[in-house]
C-alpha positions as a Markdown table, in Angstrom:
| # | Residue | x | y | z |
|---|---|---|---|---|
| 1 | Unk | 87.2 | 99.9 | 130.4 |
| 2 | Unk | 90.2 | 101.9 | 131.1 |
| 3 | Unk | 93.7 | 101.3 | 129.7 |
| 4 | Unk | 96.6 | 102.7 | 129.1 |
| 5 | Unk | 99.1 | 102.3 | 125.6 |
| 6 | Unk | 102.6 | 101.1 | 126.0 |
| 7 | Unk | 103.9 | 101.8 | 122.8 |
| 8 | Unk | 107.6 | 99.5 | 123.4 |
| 9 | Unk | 109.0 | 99.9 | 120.2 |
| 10 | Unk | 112.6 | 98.3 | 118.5 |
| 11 | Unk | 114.7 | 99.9 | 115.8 |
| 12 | Unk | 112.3 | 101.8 | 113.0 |
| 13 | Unk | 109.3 | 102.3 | 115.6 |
| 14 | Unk | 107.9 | 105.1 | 117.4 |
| 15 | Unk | 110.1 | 105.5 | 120.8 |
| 16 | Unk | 108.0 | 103.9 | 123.7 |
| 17 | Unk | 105.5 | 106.3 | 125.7 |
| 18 | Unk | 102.8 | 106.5 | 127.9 |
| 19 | Unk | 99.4 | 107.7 | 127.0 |
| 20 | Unk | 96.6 | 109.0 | 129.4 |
| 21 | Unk | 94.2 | 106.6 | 130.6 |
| 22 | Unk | 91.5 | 105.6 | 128.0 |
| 23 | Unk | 88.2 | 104.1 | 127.2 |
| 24 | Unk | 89.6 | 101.2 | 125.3 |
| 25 | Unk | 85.6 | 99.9 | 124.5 |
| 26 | Unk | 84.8 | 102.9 | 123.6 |
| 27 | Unk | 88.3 | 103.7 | 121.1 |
| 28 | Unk | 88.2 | 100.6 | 119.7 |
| 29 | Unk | 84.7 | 99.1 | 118.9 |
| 30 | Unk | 83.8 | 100.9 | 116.0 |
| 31 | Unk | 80.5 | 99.1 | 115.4 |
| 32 | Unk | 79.1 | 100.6 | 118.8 |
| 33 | Unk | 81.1 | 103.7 | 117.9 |
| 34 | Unk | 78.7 | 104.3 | 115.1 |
| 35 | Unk | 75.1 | 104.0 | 114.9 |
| 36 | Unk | 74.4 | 103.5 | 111.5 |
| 37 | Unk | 77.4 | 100.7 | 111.5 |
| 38 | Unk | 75.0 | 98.1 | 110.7 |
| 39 | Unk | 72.8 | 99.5 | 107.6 |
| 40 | Unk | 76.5 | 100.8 | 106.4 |
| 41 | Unk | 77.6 | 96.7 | 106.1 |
| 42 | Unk | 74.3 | 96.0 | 104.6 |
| 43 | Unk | 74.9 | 98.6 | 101.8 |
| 44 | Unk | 78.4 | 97.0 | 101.1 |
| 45 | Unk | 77.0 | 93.4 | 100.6 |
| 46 | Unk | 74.1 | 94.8 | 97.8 |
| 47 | Unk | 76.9 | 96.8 | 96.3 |
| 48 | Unk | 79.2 | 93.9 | 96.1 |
| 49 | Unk | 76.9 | 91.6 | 95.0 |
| 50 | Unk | 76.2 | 94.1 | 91.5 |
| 51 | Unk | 79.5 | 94.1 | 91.0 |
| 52 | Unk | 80.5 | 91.2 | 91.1 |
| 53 | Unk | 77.2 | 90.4 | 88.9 |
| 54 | Unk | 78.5 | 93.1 | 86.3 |
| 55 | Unk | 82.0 | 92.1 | 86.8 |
| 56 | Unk | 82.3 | 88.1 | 87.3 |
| 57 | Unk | 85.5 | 87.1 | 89.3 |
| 58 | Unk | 88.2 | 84.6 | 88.8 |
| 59 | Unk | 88.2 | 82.5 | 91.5 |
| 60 | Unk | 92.2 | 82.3 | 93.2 |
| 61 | Unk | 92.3 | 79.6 | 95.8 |
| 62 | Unk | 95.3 | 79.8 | 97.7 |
| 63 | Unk | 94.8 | 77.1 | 100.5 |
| 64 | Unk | 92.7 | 73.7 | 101.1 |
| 65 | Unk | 90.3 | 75.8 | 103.5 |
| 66 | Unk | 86.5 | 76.8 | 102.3 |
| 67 | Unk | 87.7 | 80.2 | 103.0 |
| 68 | Unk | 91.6 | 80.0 | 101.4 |
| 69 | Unk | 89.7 | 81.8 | 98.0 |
| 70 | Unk | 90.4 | 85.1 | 96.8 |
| 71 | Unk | 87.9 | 86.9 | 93.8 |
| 72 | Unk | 90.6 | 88.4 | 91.3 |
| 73 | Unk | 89.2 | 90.9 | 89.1 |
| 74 | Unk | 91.4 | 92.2 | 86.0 |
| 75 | Unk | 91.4 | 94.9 | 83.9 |
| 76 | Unk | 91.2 | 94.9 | 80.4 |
| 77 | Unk | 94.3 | 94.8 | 78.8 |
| 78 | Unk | 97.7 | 93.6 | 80.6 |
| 79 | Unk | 97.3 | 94.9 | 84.7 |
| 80 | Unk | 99.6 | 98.5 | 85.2 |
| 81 | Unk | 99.7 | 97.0 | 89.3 |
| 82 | Unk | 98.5 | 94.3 | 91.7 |
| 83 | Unk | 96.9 | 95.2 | 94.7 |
| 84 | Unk | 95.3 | 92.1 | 97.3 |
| 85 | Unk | 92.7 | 94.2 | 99.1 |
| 86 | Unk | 92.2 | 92.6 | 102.6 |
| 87 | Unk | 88.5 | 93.1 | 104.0 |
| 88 | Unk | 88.0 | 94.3 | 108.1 |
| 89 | Unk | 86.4 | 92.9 | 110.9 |
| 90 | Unk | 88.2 | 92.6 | 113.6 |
| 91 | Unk | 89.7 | 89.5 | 112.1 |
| 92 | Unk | 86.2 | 88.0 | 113.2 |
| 93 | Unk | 83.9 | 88.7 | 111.1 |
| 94 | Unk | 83.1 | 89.2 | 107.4 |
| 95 | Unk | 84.7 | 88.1 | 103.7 |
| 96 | Unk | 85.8 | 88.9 | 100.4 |
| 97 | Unk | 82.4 | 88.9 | 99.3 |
| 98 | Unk | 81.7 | 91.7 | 101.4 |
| 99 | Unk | 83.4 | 94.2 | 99.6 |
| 100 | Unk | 83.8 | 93.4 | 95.4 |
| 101 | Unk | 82.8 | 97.1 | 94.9 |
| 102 | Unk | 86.3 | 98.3 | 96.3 |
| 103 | Unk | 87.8 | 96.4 | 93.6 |
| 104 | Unk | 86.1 | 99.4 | 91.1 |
| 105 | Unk | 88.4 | 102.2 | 91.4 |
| 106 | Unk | 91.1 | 100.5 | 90.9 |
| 107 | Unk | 90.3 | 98.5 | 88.3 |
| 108 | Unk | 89.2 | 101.3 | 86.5 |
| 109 | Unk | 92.7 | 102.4 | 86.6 |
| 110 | Unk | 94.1 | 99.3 | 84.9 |
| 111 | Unk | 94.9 | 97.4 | 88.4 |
| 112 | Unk | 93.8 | 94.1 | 88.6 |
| 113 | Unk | 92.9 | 93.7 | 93.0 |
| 114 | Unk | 92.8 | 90.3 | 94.2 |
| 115 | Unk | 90.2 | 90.0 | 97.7 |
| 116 | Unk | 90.7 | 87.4 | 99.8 |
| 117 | Unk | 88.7 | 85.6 | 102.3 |
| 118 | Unk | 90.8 | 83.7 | 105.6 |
| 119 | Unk | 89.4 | 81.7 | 108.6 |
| 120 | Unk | 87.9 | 84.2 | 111.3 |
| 121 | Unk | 89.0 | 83.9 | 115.0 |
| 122 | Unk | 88.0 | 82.4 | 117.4 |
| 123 | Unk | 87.9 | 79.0 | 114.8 |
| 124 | Unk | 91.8 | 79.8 | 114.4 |
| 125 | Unk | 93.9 | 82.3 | 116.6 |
| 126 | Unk | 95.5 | 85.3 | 114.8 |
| 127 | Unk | 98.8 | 84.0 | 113.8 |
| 128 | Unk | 97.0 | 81.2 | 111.4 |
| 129 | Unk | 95.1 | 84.5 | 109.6 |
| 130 | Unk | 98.6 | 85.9 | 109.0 |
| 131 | Unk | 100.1 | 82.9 | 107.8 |
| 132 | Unk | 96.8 | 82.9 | 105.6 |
| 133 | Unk | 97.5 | 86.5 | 104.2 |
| 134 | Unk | 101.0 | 85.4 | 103.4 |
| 135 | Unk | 100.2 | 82.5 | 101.3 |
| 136 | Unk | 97.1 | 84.2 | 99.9 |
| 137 | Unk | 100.1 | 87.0 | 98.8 |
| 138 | Unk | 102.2 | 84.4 | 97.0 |
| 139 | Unk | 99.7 | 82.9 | 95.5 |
| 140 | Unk | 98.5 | 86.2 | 93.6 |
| 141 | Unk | 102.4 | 86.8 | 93.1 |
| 142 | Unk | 102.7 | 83.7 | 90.9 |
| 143 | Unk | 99.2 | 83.9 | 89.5 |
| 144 | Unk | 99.9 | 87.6 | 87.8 |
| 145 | Unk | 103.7 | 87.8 | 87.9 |
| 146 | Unk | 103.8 | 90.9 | 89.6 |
| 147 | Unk | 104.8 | 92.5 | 92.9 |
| 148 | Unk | 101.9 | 93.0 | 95.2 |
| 149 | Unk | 100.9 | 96.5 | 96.7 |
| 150 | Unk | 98.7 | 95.2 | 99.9 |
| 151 | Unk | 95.7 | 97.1 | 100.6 |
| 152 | Unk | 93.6 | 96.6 | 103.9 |
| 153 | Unk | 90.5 | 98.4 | 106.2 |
| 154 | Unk | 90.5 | 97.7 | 109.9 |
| 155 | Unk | 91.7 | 94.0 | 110.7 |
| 156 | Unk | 92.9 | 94.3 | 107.0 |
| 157 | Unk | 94.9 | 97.3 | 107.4 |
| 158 | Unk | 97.1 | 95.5 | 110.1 |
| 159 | Unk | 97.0 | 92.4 | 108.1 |
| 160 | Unk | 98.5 | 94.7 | 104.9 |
| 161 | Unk | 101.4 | 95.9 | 107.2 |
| 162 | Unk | 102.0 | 92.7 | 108.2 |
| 163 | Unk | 102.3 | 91.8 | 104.8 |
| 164 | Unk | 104.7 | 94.7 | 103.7 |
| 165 | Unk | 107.2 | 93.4 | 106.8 |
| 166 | Unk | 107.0 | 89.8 | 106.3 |
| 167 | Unk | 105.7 | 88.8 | 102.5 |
| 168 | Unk | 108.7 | 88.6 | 99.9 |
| 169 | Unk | 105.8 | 89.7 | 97.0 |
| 170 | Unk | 104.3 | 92.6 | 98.6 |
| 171 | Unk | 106.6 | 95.9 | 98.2 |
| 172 | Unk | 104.1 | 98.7 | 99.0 |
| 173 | Unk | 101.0 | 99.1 | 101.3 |
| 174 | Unk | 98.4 | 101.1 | 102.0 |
| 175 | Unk | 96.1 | 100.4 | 105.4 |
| 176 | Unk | 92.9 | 102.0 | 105.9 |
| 177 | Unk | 92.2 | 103.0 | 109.7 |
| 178 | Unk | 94.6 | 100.1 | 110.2 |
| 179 | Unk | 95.7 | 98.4 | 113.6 |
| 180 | Unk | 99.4 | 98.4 | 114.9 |
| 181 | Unk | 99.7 | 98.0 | 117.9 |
| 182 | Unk | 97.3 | 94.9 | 119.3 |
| 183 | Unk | 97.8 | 95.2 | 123.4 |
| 184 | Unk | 94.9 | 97.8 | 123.6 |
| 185 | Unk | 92.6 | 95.6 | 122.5 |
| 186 | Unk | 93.2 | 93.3 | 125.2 |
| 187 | Unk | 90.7 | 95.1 | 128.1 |
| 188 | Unk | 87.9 | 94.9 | 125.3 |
| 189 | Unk | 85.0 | 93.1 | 124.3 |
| 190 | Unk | 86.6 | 92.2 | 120.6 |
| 191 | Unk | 89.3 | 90.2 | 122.8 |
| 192 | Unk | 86.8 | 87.8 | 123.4 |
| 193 | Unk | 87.3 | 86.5 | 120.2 |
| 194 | Unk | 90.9 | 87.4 | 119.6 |
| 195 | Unk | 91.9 | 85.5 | 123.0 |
| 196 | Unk | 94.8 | 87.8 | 122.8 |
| 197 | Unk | 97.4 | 87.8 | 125.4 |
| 198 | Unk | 99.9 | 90.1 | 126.0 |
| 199 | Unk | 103.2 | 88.4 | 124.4 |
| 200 | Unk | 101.1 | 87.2 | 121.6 |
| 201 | Unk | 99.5 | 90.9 | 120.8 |
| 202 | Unk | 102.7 | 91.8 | 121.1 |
| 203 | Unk | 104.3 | 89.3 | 118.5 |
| 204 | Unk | 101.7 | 90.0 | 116.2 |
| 205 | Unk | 101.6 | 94.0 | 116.5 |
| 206 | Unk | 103.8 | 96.0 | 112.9 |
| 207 | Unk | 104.4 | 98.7 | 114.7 |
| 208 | Unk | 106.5 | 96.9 | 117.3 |
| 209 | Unk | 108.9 | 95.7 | 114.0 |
| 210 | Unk | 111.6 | 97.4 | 112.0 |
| 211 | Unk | 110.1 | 99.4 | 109.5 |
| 212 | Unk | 111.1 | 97.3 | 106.4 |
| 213 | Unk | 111.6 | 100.9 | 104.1 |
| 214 | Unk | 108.8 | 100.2 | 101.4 |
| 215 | Unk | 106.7 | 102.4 | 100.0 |
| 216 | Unk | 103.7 | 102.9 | 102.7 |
| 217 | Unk | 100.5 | 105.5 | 102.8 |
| 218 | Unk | 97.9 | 105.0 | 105.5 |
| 219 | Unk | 94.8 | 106.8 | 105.6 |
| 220 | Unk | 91.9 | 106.9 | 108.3 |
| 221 | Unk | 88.9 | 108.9 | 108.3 |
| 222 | Unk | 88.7 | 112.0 | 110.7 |
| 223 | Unk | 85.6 | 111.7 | 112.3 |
| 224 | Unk | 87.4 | 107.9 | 113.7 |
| 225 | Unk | 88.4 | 107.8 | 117.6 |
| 226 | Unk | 91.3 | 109.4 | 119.0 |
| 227 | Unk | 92.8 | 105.8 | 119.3 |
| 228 | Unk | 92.7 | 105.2 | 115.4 |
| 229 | Unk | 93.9 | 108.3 | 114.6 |
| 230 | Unk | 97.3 | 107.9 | 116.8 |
| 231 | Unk | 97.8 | 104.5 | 115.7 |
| 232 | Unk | 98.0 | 105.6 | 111.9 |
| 233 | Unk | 99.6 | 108.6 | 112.6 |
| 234 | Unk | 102.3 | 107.4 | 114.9 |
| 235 | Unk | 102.5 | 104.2 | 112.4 |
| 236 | Unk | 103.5 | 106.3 | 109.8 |
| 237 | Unk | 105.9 | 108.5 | 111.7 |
| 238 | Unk | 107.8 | 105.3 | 112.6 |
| 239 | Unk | 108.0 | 103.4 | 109.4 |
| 240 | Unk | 108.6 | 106.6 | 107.3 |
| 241 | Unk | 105.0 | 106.5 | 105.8 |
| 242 | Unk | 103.2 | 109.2 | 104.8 |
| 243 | Unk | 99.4 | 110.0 | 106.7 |
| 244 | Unk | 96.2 | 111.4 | 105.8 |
| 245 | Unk | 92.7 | 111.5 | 107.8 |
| 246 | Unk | 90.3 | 112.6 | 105.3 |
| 247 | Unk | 87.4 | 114.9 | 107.1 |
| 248 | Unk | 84.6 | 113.8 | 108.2 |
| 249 | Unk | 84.7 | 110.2 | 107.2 |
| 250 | Unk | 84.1 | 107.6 | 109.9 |
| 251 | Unk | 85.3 | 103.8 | 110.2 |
| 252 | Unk | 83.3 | 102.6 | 107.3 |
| 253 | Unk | 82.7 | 105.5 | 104.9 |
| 254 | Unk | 86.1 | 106.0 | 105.1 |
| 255 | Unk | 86.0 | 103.4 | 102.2 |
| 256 | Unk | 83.9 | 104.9 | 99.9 |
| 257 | Unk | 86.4 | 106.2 | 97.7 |
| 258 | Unk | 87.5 | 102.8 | 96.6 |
| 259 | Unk | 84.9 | 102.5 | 94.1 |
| 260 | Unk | 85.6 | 106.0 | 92.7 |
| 261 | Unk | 88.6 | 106.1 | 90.1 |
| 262 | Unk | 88.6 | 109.9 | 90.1 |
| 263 | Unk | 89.0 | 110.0 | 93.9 |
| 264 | Unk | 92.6 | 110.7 | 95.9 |
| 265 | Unk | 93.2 | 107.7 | 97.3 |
| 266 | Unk | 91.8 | 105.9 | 94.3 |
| 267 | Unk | 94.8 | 107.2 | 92.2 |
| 268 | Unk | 97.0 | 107.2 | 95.5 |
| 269 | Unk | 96.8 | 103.2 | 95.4 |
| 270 | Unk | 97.1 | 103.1 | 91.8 |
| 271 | Unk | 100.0 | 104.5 | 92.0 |
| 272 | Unk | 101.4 | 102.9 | 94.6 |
| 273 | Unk | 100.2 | 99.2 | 93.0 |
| 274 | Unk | 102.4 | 100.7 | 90.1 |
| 275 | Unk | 105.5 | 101.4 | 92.1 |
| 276 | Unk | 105.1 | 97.4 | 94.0 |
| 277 | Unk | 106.0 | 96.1 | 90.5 |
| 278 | Unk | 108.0 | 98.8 | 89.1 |
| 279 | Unk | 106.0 | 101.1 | 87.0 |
| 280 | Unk | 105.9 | 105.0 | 86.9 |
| 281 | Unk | 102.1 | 106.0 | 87.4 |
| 282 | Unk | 100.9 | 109.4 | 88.0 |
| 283 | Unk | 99.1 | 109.8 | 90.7 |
């Protein structure tokens, strides 16, 4: 399906622009976009699973909802950071217990990482999983005393920028091949679920907000679509963020680092979870 971007912006966004006509399917279903999508997700739910078996969870409800539950795993010791690390999906799909094993990295480095499930569309329209991610971020705020730095992939990532302009608790962020700006979506399959509309992508779409002048690092792989590329890129342009597109890493390996304390973005979020609540931390 072809579209084309209007990137409307207000004060703190990237100016608006047209882009060429696109393959908006194509751009933006990742799934289809890479073959071996599906044993990829499969791998994450075993690795979960053993390390959440190695590492039992706290469970941190933060609604009434089956899925208003977050597993919080903590470090030994008191936590140097808080990160809530927000699973993908195009907000349809997916949970928290898809992805423990990200917690590893991290907690290696002394964070403790809250992941969160929330209701999946089309059982509640976008707005409610917002309003989830917000409550789920004050709920970790009074559970661990700390400022929050929000961590999300995909769905997550915009969920996390969400967060850094509208939650009081998160103060840093760091989205992972993230999504900005919602009105491409609206020509695709994924929309199905979504039932997006153009004033409510809109509403609902970061980069059409004043950047809120937190700390912010977004990263997406370099082998992802030209689409998720320029929405990070020109994300972080217009909200004073810095960018990085590690080579060769698609939609979902792009996450693979998580679970490596030694790795970049490991230490990267570390330190950013340490500047949320006002520590020094090397990167």
């Amino acid at each position: 399906m072809d579209a084309l971007y209007h990137g409307t912006g207000l004060a703190g966004a990237p100016s608006p622009r047209k882009a060429a006509p696109m393959d908006a399917e194509a751009e933006y279903n990742n799934r289809a976009r890479v073959g071996e999508s599906g044993a990829i997700i499969a791998g994450w739910a075993e690795s979960a699973a053993r390390f959440r078996a190695a590492h039992p969870p706290e469970t941190l409800r933060y609604g009434p909802g089956p899925r208003e539950a977050m597993d919080l795993f903590l470090p030994t010791g008191t936590p140097r950071g808080a990160a809530l690390l927000i699973h993908g999906g195009y907000w349809q799909a997916l949970g928290r217990e898809w992805g423990s094993h990200w917690a590893a990295g991290l907690l290696a480095q002394g964070v403790a990482v809250a992941l969160p499930s929330y209701d999946l569309c089309p059982s509640v329209p976008l707005a409610r999983i917002c309003a989830q991610m917000e409550a789920a971020s004050a709920t970790l705020h009074a559970r661990l005393g700390m400022k929050l730095l929000a961590i999300g992939h995909s769905a997550g990532g915009h969920l996390a920028a969400w967060l850094l302009a509208r939650a009081p608790h998160v103060t840093a962020a760091l989205p992972i091949s993230g999504l900005f700006w919602l009105e491409p979506l609206l020509p695709t399959s994924l929309n199905a679920a979504l039932r997006l509309d153009a004033e409510t992508a809109r509403e609902l779409s970061p980069g059409l907000r004043p950047a809120p002048g937190k700390p912010l690092h977004l990263v997406v792989g370099g082998a992802e679509s030209a689409e998720f590329l320029r929405q990070s890129r020109d994300f972080a342009q217009g909200w004073g963020g810095s960018f990085e597109a590690p080579e060769g890493l698609n939609h979902f390996t792009v996450l693979d680092p998580l679970s490596d304390p030694s790795q970049p973005m490991t230490r990267r979020a570390a330190m950013l979870a340490g500047q949320a609540c006002g520590l020094v931390m090397d990167a």
